[in-house]
C-alpha positions in Angstrom: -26.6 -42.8 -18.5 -23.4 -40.8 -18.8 -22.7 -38.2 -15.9 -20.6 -35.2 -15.5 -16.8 -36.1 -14.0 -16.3 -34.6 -11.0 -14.0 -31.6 -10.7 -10.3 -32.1 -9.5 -10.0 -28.4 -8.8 -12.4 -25.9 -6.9 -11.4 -22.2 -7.4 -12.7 -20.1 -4.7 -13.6 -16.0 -5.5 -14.8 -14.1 -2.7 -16.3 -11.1 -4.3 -18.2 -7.8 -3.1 -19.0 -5.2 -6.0 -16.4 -6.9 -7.9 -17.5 -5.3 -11.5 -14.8 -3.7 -12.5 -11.9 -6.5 -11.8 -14.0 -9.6 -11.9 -14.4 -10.2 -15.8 -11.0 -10.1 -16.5 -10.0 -12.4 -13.7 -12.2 -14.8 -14.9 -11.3 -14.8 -18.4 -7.7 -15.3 -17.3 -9.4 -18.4 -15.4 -11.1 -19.7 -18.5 -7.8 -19.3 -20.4 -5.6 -21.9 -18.2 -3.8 -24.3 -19.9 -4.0 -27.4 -17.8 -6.0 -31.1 -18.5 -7.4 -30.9 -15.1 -11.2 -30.4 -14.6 -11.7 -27.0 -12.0 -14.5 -25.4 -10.9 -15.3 -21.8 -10.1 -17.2 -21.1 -7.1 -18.0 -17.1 -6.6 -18.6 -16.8 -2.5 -20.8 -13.3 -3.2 -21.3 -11.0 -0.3 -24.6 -9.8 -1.8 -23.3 -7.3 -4.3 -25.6 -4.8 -5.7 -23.7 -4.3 -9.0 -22.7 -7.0 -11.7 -20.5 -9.2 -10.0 -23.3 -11.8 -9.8 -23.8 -12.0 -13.5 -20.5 -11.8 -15.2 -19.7 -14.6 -12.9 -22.7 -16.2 -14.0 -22.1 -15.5 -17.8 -18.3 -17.3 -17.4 -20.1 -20.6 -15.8 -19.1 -20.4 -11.9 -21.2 -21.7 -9.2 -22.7 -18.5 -6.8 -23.2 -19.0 -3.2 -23.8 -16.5 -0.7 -21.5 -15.1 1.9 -22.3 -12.5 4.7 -20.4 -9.0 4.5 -17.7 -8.3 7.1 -15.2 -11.1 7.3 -13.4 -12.2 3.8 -12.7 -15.3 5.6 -16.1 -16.3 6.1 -16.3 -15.8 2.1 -13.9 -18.4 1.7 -14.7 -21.3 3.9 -18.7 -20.8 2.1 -16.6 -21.2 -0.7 -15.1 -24.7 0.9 -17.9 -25.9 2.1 -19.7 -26.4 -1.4 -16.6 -27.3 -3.3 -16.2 -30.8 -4.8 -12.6 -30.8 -5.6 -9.6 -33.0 -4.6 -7.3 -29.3 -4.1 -9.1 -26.1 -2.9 -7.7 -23.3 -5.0 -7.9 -19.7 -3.4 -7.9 -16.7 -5.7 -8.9 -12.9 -5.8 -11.8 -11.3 -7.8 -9.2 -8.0 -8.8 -6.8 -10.6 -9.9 -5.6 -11.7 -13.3 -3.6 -15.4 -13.5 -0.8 -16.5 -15.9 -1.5 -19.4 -18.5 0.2 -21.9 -16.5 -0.8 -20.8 -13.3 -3.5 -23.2 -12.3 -1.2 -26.0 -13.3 2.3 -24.7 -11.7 0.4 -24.1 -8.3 -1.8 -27.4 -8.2 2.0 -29.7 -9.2 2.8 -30.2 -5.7 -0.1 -31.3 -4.5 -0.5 -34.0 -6.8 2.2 -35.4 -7.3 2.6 -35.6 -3.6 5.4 -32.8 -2.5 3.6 -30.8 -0.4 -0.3 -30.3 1.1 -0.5 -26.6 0.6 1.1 -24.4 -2.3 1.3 -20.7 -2.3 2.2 -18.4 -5.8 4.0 -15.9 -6.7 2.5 -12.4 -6.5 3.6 -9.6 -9.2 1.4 -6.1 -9.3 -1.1 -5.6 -12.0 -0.2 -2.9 -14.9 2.1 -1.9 -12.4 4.1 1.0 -12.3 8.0 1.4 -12.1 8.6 1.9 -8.2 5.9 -1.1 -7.8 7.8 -3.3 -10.3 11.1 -3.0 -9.1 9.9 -3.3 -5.2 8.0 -6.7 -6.2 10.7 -7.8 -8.0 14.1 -6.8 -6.1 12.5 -6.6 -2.6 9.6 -8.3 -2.3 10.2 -11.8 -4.1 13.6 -12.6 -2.1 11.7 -11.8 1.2 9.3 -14.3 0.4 11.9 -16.7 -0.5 13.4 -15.8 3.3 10.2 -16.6 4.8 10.1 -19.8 3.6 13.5 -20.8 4.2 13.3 -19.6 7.7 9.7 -21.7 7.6 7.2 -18.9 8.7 5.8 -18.9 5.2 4.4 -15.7 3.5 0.9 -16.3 2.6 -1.8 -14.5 1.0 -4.9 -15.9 -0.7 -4.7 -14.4 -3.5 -2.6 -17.4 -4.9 -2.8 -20.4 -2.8 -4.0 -23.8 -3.4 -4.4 -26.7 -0.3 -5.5 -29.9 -0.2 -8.8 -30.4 0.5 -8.9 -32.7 3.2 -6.1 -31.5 5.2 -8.2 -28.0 4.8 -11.0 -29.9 6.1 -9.0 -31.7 8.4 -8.0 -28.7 10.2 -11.0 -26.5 10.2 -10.2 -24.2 7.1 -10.2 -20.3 7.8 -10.6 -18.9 11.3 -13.5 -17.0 10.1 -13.1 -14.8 13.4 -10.1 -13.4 12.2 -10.9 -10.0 10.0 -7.3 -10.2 8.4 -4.4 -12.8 8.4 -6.6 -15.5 8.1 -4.5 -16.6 4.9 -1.1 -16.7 7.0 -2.6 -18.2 10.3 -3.7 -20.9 7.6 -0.8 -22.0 6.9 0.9 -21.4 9.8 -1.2 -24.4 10.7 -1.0 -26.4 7.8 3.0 -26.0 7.9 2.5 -27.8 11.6 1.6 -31.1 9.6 2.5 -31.2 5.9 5.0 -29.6 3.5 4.3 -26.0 2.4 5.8 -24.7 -0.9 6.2 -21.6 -2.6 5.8 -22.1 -6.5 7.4 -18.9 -8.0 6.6 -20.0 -11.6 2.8 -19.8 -10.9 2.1 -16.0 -11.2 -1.0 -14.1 -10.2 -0.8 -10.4 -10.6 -2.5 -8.2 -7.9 -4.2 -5.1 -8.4 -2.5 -2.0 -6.7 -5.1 -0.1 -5.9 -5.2 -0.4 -2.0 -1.6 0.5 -2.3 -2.5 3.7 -4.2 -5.4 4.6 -2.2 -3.6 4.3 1.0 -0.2 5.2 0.1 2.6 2.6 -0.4 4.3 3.5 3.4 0.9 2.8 5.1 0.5 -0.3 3.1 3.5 -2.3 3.4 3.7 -1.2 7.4 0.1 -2.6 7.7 0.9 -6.0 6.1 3.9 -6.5 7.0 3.0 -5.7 11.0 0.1 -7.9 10.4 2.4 -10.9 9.2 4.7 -10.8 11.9 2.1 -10.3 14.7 0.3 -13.5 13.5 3.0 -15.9 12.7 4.7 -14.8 16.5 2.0 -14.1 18.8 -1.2 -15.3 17.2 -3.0 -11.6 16.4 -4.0 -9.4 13.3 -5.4 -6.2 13.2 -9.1 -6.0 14.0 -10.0 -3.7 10.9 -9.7 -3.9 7.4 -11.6 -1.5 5.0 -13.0 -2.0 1.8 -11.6 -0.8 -1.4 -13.6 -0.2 -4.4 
């Protein structure tokens, strides 16, 4: 009797009334170039649009997650995924070709137990393009160098027993549960940024809030977690 290999990778979406982004994320899922067998696994906060069936109709696993906290969408993700590296991704976000296989590397071959990607905006405009790219990109590089690694969720893959090891998310936090991960993980293992495996991020909280508000919020929230262990209590929803 022949059975179904296991997947290597598990792909994580958290998704809430998602129809709008989450197609085209997915197809730039489908599209990876990479020999490794992945998973998707949609972690749906009970949606009352589409989401639920174009996820369905590009082959991912649905489990259910409770509104509120995103990280409690990602560790239901976790806890039903079978691969060997846990792969955590955004439903309003479209991946490179190679990405899947630039941001997995590391792990694999044995450099590193937790990988995080480079983030460029989606159909972004000028000012966006040249902040991601002359501002942004080398103060992630900083980060890293000064070893209180920028993290977001977006793009970051971990391995799946060190995840496991750990506890995964704080699923108390309501935001910085990406950078208080890793915070963690870069207490025992090797964290790496992989600039070569490119996700690109929609804009549209940027927009909606305005680009000040935005980068005072995140960037607040960063440096409050990785030097006193706090994020901000409040995160809206965006649709």
């Amino acid at each position: 009797m022949q059975t179904e290999k296991p997947p290597e990778i598990s792909i994580i979406i958290p998704t809430l009334n998602e129809e709008k982004y989450i197609g085209d994320t997915l197809k730039s899922i489908s599209r990876q170039k990479t020999k490794r067998r992945f998973e998707i696994i949609i972690a749906d906060s009970y949606s009352t649009d589409k989401t639920r069936d174009i996820a369905k109709k590009h082959g991912a696993r649905i489990t259910s997650a409770p509104r509120g906290i995103i990280a409690v969408g990602r560790q239901k993700g976790c806890e039903i995924a079978r691969g060997k590296v846990l792969v955590h991704a955004s439903a309003d976000t479209v991946y490179a070709k190679d990405w899947l296989e630039k941001l997995v590397e590391p792990i694999f071959s044995g450099k590193a137990i937790a990988v995080c990607g480079r983030l460029l905006p989606y159909r972004g405009n000028v000012a966006e393009n040249v902040f991601s790219l002359a501002i942004f990109e080398p103060l992630v590089r900083i980060t890293y160098k000064l070893k209180i690694p920028f993290a977001a969720a977006d793009n970051l893959a971990v391995k799946a027993d060190t995840y496991r090891k750990i506890g995964g998310f704080d699923t108390e936090l309501v935001t910085g549960e990406d950078t208080d991960l890793i915070k963690r993980l870069s207490k025992i293992g090797r964290v790496l940024y992989a600039k070569d495996a490119v996700a690109r991020i929609s804009m549209r909280r940027a927009r909606k809030w305005g680009y000040m508000k935005y980068l005072l919020f995140h960037n607040a929230n960063f440096l409050k977690m990785q030097f006193i262990g706090k994020c901000n209590k409040e995160y809206e929803a965006i649709r």
